[in-house]
FIKOLZA-1660 file (N, C-alpha, C; in steps of 0.1 Angstrom, whole numbers, plus 5000, padded with zeros to 4 digits):
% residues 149
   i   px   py   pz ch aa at
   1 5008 4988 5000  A  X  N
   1 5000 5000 5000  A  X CA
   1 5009 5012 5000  A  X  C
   2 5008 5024 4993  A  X  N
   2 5012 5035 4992  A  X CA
   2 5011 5045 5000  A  X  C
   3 5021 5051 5009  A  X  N
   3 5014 5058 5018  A  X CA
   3 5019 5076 5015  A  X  C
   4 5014 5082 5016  A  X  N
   4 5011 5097 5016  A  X CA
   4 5019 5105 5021  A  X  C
   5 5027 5109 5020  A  X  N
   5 5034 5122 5034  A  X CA
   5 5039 5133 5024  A  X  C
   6 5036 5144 5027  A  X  N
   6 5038 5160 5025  A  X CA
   6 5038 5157 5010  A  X  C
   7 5028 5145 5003  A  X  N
   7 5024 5149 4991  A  X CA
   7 5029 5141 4980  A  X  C
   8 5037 5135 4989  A  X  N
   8 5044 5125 4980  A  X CA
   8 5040 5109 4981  A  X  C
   9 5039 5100 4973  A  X  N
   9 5034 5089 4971  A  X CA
   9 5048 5077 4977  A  X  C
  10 5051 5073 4985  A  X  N
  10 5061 5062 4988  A  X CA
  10 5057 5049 4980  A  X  C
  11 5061 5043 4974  A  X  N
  11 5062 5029 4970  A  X CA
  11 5064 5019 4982  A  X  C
  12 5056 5008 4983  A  X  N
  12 5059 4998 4996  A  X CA
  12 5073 4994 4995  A  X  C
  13 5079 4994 5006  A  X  N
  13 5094 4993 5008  A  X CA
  13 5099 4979 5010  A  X  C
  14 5103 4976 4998  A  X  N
  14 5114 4962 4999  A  X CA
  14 5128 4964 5006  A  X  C
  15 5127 4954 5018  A  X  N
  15 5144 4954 5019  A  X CA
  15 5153 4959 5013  A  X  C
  16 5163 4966 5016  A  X  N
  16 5173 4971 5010  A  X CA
  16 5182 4957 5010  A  X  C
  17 5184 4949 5019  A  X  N
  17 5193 4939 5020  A  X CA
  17 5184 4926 5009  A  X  C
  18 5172 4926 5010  A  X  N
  18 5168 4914 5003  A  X CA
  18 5170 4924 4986  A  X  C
  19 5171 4933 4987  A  X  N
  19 5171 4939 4970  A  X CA
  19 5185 4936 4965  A  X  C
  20 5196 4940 4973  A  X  N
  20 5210 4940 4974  A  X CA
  20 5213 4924 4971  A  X  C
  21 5210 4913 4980  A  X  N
  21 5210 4901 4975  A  X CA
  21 5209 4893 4963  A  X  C
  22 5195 4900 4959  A  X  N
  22 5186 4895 4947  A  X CA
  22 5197 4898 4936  A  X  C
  23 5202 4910 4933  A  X  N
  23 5215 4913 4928  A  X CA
  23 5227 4910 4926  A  X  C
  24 5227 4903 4939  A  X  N
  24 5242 4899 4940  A  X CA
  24 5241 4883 4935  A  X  C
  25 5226 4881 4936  A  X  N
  25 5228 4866 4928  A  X CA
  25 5226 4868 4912  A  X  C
  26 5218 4878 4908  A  X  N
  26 5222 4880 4895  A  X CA
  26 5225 4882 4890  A  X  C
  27 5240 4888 4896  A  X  N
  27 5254 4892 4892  A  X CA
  27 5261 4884 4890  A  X  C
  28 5261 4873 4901  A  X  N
  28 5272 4860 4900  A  X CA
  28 5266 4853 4889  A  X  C
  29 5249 4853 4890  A  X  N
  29 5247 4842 4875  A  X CA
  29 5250 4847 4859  A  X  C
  30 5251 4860 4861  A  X  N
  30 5255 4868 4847  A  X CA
  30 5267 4866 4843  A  X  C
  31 5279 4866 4854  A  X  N
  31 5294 4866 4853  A  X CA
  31 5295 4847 4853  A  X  C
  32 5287 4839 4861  A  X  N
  32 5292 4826 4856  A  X CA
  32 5283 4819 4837  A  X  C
  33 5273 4825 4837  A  X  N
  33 5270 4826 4820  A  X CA
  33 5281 4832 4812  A  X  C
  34 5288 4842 4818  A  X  N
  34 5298 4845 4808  A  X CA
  34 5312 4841 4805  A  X  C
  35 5315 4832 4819  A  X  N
  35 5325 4824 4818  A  X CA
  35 5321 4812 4810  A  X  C
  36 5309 4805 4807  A  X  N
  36 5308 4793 4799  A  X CA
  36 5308 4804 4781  A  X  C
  37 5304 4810 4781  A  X  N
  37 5308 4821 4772  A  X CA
  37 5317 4818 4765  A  X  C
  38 5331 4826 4773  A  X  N
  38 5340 4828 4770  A  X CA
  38 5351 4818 4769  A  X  C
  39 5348 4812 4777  A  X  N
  39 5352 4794 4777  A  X CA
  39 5350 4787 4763  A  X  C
  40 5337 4791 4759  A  X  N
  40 5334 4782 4747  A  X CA
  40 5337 4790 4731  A  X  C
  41 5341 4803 4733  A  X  N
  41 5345 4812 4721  A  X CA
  41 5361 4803 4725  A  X  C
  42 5365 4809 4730  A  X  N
  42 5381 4799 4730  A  X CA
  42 5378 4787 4729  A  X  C
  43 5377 4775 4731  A  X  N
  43 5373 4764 4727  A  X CA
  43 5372 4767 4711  A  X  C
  44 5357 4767 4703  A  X  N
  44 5356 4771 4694  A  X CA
  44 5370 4777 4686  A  X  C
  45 5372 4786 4686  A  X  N
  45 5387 4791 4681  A  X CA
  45 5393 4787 4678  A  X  C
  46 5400 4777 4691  A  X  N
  46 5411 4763 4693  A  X CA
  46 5411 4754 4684  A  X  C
  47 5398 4752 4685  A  X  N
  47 5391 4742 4670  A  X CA
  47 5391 4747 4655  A  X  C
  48 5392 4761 4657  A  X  N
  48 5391 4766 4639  A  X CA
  48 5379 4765 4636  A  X  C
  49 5369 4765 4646  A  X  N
  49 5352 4767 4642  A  X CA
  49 5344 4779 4645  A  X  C
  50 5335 4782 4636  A  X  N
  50 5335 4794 4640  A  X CA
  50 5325 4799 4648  A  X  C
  51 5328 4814 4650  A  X  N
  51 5322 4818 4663  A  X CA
  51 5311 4821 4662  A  X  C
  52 5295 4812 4660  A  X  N
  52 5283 4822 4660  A  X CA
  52 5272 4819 4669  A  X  C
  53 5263 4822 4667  A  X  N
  53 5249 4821 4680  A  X CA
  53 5249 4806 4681  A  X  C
  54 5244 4799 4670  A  X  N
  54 5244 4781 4671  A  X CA
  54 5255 4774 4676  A  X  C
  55 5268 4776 4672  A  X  N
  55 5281 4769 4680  A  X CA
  55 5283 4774 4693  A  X  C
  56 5279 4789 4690  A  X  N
  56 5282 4791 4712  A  X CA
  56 5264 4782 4720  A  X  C
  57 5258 4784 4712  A  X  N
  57 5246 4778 4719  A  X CA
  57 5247 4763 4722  A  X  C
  58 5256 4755 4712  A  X  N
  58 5258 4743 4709  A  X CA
  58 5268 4737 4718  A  X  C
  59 5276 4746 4720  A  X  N
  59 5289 4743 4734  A  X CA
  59 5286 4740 4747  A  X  C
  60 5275 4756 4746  A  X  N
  60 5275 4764 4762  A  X CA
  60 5261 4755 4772  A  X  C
  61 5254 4751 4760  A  X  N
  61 5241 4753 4766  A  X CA
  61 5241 4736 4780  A  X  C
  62 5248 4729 4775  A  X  N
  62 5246 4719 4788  A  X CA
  62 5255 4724 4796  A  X  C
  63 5266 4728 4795  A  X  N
  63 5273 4734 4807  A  X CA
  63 5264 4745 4818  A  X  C
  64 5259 4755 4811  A  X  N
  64 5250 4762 4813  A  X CA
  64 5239 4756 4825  A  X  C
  65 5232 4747 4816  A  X  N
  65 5217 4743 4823  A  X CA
  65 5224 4731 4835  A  X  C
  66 5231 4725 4835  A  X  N
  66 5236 4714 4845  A  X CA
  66 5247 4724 4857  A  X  C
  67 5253 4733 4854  A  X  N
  67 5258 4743 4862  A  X CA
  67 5239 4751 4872  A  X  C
  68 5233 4752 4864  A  X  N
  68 5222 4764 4871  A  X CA
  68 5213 4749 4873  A  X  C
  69 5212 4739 4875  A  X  N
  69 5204 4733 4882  A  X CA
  69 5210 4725 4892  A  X  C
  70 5222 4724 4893  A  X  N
  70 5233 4718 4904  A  X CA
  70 5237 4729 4912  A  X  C
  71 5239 4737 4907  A  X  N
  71 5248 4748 4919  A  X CA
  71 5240 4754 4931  A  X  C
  72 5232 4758 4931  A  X  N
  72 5220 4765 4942  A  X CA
  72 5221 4750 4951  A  X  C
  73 5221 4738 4947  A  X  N
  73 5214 4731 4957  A  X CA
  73 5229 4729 4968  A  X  C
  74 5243 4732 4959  A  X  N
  74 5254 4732 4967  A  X CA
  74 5260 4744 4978  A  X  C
  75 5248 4759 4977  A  X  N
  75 5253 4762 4980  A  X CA
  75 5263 4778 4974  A  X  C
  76 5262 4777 4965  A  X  N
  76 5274 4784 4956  A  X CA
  76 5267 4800 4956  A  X  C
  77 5253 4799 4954  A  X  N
  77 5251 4813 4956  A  X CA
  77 5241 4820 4969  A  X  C
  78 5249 4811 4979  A  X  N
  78 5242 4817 4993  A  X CA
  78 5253 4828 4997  A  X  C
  79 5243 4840 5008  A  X  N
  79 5251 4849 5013  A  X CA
  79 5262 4843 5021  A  X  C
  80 5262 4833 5027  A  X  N
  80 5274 4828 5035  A  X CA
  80 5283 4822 5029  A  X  C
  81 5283 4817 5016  A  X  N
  81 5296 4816 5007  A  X CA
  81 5299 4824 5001  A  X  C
  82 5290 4835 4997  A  X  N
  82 5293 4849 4992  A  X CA
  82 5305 4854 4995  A  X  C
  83 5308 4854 5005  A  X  N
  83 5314 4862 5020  A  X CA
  83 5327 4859 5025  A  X  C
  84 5327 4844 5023  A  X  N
  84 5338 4837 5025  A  X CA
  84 5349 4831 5010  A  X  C
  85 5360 4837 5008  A  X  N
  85 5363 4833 4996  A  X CA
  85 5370 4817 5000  A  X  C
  86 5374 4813 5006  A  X  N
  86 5377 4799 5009  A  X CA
  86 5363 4789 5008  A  X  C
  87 5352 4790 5014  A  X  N
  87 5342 4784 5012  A  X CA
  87 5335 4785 4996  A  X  C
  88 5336 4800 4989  A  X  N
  88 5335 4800 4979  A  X CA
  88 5343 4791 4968  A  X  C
  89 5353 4789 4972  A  X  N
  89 5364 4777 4959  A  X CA
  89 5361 4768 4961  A  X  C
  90 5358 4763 4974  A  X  N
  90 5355 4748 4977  A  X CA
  90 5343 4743 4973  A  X  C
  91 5332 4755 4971  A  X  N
  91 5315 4749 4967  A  X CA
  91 5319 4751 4955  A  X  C
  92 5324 4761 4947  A  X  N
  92 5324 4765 4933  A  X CA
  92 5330 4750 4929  A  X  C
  93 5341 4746 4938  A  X  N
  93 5349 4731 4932  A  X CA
  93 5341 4720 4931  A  X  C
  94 5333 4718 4940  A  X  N
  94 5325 4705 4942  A  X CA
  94 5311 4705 4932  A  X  C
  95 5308 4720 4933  A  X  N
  95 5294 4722 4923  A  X CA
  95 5297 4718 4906  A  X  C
  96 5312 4725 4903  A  X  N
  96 5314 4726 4888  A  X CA
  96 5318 4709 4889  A  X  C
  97 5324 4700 4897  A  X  N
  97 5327 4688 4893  A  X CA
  97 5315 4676 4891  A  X  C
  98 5302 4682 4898  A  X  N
  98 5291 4674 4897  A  X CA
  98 5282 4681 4883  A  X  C
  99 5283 4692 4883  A  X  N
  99 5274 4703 4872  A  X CA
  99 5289 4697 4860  A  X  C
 100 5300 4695 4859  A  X  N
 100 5303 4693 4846  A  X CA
 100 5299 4675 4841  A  X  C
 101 5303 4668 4852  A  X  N
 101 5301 4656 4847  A  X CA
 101 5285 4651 4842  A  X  C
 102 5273 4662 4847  A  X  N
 102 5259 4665 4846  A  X CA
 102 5259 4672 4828  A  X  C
 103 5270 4679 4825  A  X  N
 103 5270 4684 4813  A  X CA
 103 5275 4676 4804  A  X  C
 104 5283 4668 4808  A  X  N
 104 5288 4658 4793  A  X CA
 104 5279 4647 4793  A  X  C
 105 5270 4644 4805  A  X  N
 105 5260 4634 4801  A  X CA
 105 5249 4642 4794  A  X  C
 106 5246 4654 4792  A  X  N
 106 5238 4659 4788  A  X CA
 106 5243 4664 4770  A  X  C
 107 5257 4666 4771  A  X  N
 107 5264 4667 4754  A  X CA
 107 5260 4651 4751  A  X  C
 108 5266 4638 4756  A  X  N
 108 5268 4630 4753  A  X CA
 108 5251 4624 4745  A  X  C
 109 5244 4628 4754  A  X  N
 109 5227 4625 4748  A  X CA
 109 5224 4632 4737  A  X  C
 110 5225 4643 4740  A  X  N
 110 5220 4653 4730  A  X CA
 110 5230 4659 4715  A  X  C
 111 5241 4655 4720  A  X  N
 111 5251 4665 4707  A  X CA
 111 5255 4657 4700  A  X  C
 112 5267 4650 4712  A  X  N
 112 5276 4639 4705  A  X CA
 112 5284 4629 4715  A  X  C
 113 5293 4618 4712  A  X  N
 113 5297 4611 4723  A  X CA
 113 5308 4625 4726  A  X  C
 114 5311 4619 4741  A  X  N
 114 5323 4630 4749  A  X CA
 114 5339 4621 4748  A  X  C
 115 5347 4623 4748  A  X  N
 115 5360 4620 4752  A  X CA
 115 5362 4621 4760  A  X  C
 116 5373 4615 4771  A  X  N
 116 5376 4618 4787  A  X CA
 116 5386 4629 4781  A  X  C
 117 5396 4631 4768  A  X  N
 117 5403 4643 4771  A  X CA
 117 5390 4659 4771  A  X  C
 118 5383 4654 4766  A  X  N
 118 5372 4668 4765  A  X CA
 118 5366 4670 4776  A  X  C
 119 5362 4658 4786  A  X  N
 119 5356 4664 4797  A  X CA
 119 5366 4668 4807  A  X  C
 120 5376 4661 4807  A  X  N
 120 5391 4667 4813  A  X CA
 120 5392 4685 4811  A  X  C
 121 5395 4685 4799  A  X  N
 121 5397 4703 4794  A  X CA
 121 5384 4708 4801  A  X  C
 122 5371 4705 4792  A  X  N
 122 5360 4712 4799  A  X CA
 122 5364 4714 4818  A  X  C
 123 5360 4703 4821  A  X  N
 123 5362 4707 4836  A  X CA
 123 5373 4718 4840  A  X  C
 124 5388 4715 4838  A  X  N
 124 5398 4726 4842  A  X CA
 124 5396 4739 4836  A  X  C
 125 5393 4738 4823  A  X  N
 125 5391 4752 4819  A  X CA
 125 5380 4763 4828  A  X  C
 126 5371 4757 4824  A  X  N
 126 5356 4766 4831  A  X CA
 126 5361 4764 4847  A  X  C
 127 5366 4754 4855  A  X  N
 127 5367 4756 4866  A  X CA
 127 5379 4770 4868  A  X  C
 128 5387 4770 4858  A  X  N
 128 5399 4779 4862  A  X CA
 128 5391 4794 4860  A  X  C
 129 5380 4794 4852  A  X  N
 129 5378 4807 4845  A  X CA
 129 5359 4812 4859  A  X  C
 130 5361 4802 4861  A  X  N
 130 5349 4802 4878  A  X CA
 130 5353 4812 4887  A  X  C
 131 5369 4800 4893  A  X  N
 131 5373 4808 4901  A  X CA
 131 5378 4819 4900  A  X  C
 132 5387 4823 4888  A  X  N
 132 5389 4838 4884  A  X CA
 132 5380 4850 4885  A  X  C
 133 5367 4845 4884  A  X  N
 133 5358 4851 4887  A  X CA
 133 5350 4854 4899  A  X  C
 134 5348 4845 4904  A  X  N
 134 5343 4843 4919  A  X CA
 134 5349 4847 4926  A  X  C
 135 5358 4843 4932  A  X  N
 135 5373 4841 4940  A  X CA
 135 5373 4856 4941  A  X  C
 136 5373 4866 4932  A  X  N
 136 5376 4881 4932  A  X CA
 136 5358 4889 4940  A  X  C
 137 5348 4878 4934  A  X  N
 137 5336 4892 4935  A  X CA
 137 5334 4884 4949  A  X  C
 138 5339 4874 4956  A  X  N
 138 5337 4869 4972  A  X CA
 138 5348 4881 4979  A  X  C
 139 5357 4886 4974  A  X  N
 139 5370 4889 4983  A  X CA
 139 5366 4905 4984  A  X  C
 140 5355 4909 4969  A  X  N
 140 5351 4925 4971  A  X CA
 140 5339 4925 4980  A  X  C
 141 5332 4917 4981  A  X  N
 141 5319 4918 4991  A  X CA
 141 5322 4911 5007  A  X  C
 142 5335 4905 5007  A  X  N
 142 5340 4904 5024  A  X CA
 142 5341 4918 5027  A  X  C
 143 5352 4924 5019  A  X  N
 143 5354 4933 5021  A  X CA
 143 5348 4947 5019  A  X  C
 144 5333 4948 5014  A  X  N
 144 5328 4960 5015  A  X CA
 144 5319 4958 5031  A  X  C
 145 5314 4943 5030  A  X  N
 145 5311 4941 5045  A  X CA
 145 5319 4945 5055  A  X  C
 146 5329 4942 5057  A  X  N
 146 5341 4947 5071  A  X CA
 146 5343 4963 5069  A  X  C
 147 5343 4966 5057  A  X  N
 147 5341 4984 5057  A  X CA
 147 5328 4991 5060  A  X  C
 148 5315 4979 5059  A  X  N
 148 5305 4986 5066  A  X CA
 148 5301 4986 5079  A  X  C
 149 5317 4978 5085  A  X  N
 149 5311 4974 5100  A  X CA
 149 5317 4980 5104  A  X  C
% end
């Protein structure tokens, strides 16, 4: 409900911390969409294939969907691993190792058979290009926390 004061209309007030959250998980999901991205343009590349909406969609998309339906249940984007960058590598590690071997069963069905050197690369790659990512936006929100305390 809208309430009134010296003329002005307020909007009902959502948490600033639940708004702030909501954010910060759809920040991490945007930056880990962009590591299977950019993971998969290099890949691609490596290969001499080229780079367009169908081959990145063709790469990215079980990494993608087996990463966002495994990760939340580990963990990976709660405020309490947020926070902690040691806790964050360890879930980021265990989620991407269950969400990748979830992705080559899902290339293996749907694309093509997998190689163990491909699920090898996949895994280390996107795990290296996770934590380059995480690892930094866990260590700026410890630390904007301790500056707000």
């Amino acid at each position: 409900m809208a309430v009134k004061e010296s003329g002005v209309h307020n909007a009902p007030a959502i948490s600033s911390g639940r708004k702030a959250r909501g954010g910060r998980i759809f920040g991490l999901a945007v930056g880990d969409l962009l590591v299977f991205l950019i993971i998969g343009a290099i890949g691609l590349q490596m290969h001499q294939k080229e780079i367009n909406a169908e081959n990145m969609l063709r790469v990215t998309w079980p990494l993608a969907v087996a990463w966002f339906v495994i990760s939340p249940f580990l963990g990976v984007f709660s405020r309490k691993t947020e926070r902690r960058p040691g806790q964050m590598a360890a879930r980021t590690g265990i989620a991407w190792l269950l969400a990748c071997a979830g992705a080559m069963g899902l290339r293996q069905v749907f694309i093509t058979p997998v190689e163990v050197s491909f699920a090898i690369v996949t895994f280390l790659t996107n795990l290296v290009g996770l934590y380059i990512w995480r690892l930094p936006f866990s260590w700026v929100i410890r630390s904007k926390e301790k500056s707000a305390d």
